[in-house]
C-alpha positions as CSV (number, residue, x, y, z in Angstrom):
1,X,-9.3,-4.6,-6.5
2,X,-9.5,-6.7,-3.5
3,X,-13.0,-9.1,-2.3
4,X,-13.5,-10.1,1.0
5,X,-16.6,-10.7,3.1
6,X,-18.5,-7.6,4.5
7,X,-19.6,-9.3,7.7
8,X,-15.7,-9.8,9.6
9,X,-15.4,-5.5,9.3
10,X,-12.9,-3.4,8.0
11,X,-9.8,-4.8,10.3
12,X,-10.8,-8.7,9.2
13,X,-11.1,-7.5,5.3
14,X,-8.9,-9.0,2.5
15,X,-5.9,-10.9,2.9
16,X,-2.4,-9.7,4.3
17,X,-1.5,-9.1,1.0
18,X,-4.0,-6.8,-0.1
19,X,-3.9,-4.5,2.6
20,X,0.1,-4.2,2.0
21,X,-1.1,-3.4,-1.6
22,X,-3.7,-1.0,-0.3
23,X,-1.5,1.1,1.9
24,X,1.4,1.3,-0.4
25,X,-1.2,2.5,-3.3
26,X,-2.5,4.8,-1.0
27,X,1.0,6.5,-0.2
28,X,1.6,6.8,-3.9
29,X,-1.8,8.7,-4.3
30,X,-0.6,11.1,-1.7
31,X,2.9,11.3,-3.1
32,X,0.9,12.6,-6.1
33,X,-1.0,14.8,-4.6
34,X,1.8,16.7,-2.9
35,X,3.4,16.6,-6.3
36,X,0.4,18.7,-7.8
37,X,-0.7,20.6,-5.3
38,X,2.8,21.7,-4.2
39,X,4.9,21.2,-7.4
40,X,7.1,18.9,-5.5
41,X,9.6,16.7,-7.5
42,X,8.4,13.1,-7.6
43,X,10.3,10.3,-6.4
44,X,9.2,6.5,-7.2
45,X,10.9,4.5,-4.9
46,X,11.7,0.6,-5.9
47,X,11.6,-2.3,-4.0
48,X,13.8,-5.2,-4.2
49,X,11.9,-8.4,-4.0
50,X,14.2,-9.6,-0.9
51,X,12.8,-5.9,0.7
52,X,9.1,-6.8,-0.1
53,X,9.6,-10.3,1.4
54,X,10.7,-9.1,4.3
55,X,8.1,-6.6,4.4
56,X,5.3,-9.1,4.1
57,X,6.9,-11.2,6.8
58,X,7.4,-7.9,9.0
59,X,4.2,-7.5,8.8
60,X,2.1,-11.0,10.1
């Protein structure tokens, strides 16, 4: 769930953080979907805490 102020638009919405959240959520959903619709083996893949650090800084 992420809250931000409507009147900025879509690329000024939530915080750096959330969008990281949002995009990686949304690959997952899509990851699933492949899964069912093409019955796909499913992969989670981890990340280290050092890897999402960097990907938060990567990403400023």
């Amino acid at each position: 769930m992420s809250q931000s102020n409507a009147d900025p638009g879509p690329d000024h919405a939530g915080s750096r953080g959330e969008r990281i959240t949002a995009e990686r959520y949304g690959e997952r959903i899509a990851r699933l979907t492949r899964r069912w619709v093409n019955a796909v083996p499913y992969d989670t893949s981890r990340v280290t805490e050092h890897e999402g650090r960097a990907l938060s800084a990567s990403r400023r």
